[in-house]
Backbone as JSON Lines, residues from 0, in Angstrom:
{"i":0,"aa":"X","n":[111.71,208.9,-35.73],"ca":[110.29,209.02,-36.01],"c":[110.04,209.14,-37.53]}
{"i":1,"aa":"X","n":[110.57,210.03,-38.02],"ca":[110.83,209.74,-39.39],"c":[110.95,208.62,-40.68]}
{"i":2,"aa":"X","n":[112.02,207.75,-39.91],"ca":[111.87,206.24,-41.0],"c":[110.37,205.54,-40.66]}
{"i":3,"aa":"X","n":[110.0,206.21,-39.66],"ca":[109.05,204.91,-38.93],"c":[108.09,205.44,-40.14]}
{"i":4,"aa":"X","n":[107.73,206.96,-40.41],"ca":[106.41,207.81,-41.18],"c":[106.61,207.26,-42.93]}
{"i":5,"aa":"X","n":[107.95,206.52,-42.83],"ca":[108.25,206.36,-44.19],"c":[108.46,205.11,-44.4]}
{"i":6,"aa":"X","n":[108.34,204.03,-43.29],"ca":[108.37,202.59,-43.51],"c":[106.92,202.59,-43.27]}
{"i":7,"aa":"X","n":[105.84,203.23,-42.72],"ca":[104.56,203.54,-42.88],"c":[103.92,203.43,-44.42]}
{"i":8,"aa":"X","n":[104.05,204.23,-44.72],"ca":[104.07,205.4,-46.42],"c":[104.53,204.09,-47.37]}
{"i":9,"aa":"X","n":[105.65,203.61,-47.21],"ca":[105.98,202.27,-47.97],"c":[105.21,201.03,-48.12]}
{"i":10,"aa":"X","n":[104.97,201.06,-46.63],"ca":[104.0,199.87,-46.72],"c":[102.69,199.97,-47.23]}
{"i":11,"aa":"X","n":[102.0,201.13,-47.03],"ca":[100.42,201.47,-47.87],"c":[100.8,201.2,-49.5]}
{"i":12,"aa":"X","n":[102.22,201.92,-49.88],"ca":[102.32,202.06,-51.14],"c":[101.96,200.3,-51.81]}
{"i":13,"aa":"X","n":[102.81,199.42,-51.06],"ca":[102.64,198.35,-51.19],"c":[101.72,197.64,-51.19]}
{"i":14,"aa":"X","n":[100.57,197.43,-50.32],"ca":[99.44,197.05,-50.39],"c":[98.83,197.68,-51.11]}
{"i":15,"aa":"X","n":[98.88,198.79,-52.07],"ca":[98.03,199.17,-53.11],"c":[98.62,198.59,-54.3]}
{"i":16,"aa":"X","n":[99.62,198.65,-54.65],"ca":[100.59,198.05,-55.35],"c":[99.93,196.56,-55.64]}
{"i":17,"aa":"X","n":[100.24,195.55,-54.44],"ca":[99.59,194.32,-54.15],"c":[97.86,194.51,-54.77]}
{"i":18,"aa":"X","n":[97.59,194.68,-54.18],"ca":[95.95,195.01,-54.6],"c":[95.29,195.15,-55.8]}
{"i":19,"aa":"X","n":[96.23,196.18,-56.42],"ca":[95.91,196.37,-57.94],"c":[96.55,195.37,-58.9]}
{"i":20,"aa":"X","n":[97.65,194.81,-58.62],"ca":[98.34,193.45,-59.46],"c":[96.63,192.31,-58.99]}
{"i":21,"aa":"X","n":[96.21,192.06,-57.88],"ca":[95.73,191.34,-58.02],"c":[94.27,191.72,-58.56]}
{"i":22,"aa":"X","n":[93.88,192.61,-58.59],"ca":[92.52,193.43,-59.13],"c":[92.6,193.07,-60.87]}
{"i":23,"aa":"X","n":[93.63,193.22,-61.39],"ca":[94.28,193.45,-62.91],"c":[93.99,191.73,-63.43]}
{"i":24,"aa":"X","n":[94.96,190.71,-62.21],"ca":[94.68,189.07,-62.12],"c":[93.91,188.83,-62.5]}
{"i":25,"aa":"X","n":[92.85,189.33,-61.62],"ca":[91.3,188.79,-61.42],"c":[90.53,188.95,-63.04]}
{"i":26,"aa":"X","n":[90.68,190.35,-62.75],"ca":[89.84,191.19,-64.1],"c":[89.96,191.05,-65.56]}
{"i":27,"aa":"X","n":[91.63,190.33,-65.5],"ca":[92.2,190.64,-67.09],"c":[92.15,189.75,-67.81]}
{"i":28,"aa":"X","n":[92.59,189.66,-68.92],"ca":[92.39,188.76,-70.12],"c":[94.03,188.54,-70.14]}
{"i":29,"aa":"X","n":[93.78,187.47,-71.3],"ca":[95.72,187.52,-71.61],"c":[96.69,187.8,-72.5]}
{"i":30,"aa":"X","n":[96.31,189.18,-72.58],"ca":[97.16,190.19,-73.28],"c":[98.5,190.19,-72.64]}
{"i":31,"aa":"X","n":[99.33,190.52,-73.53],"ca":[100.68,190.69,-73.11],"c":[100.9,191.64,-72.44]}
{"i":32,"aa":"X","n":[100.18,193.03,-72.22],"ca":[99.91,194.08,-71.77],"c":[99.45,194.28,-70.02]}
{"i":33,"aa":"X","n":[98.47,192.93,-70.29],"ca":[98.13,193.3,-69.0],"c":[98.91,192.02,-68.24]}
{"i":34,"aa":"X","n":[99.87,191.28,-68.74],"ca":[100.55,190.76,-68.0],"c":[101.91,190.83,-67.58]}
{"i":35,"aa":"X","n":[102.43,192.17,-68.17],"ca":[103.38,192.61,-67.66],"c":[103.02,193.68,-66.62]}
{"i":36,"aa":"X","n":[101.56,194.53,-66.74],"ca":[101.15,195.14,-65.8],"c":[101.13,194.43,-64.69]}
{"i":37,"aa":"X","n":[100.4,193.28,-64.77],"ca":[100.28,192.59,-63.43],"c":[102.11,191.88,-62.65]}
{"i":38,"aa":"X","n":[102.6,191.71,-63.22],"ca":[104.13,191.19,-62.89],"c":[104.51,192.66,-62.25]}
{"i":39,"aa":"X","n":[104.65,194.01,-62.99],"ca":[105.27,195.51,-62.6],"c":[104.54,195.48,-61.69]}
{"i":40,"aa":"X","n":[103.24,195.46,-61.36],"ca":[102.82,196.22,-60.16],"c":[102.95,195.33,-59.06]}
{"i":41,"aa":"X","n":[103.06,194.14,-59.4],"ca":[102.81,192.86,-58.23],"c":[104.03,193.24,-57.51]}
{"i":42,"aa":"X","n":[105.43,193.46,-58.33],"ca":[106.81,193.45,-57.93],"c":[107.24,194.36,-56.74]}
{"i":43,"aa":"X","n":[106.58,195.66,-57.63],"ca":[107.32,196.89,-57.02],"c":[106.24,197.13,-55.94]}
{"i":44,"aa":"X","n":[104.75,196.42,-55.59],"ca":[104.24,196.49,-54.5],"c":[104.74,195.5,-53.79]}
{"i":45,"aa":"X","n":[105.46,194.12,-54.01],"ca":[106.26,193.66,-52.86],"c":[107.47,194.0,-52.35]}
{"i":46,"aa":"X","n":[108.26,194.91,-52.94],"ca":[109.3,194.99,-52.91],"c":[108.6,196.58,-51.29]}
{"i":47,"aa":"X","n":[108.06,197.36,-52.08],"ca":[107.8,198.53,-51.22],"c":[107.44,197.93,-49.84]}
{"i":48,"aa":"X","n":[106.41,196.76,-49.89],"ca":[106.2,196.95,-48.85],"c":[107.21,195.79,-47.92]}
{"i":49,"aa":"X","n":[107.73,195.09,-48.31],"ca":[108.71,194.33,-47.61],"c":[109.93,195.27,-47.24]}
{"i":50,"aa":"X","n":[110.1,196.84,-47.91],"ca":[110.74,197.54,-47.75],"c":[110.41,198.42,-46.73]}
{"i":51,"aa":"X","n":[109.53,199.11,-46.46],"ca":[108.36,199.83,-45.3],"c":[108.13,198.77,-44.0]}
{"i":52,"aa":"X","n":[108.26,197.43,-44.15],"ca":[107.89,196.86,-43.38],"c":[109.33,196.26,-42.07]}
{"i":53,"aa":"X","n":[110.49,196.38,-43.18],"ca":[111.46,196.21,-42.42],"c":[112.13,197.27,-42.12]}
{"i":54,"aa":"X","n":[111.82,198.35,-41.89],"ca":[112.08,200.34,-42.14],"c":[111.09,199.96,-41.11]}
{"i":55,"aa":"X","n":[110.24,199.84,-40.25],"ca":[109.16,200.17,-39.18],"c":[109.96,199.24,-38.56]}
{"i":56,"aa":"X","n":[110.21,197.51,-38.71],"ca":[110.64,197.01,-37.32],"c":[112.0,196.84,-36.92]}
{"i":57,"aa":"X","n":[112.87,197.89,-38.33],"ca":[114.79,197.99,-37.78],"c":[114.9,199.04,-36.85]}
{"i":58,"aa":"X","n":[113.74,200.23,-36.93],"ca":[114.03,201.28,-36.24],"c":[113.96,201.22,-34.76]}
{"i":59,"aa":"X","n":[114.66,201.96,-34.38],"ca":[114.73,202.14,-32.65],"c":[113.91,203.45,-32.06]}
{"i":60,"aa":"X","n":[113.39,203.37,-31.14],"ca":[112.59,204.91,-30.76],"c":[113.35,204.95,-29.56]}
{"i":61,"aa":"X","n":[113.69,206.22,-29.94],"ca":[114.76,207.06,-28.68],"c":[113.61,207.5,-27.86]}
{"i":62,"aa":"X","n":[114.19,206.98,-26.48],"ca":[113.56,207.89,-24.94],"c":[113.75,209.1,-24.9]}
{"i":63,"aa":"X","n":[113.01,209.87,-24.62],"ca":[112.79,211.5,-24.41],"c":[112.66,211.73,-22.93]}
């Protein structure tokens, strides 16, 4: 139950992650600044949530 609360938790992290790389896209100019922002956040929100997402469907739920 545990990995499941944390392949959960991963995956939100990720779609905010996602969200704000593309919020930054949309919004920004082309500073060097905000285009390494947008690359860092784009990354480590795909990475989280492709990480959370395969953490929710490796796990097994034990019968009680």
């Amino acid at each position: 139950m545990e990995k499941r609360v944390l392949g959960i938790i991963l995956s939100l992290l990720g779609v905010v992650g996602l969200i704000y790389a593309g919020i930054n896209f949309m919004n920004g100019g082309a500073g060097e600044k905000n285009i390494k922002t947008i690359i860092f956040a784009g990354l480590l929100g795909a990475i989280f949530f492709y990480a959370g997402i395969r953490l929710v469907s490796n796990t097994k739920d034990k019968e009680t």
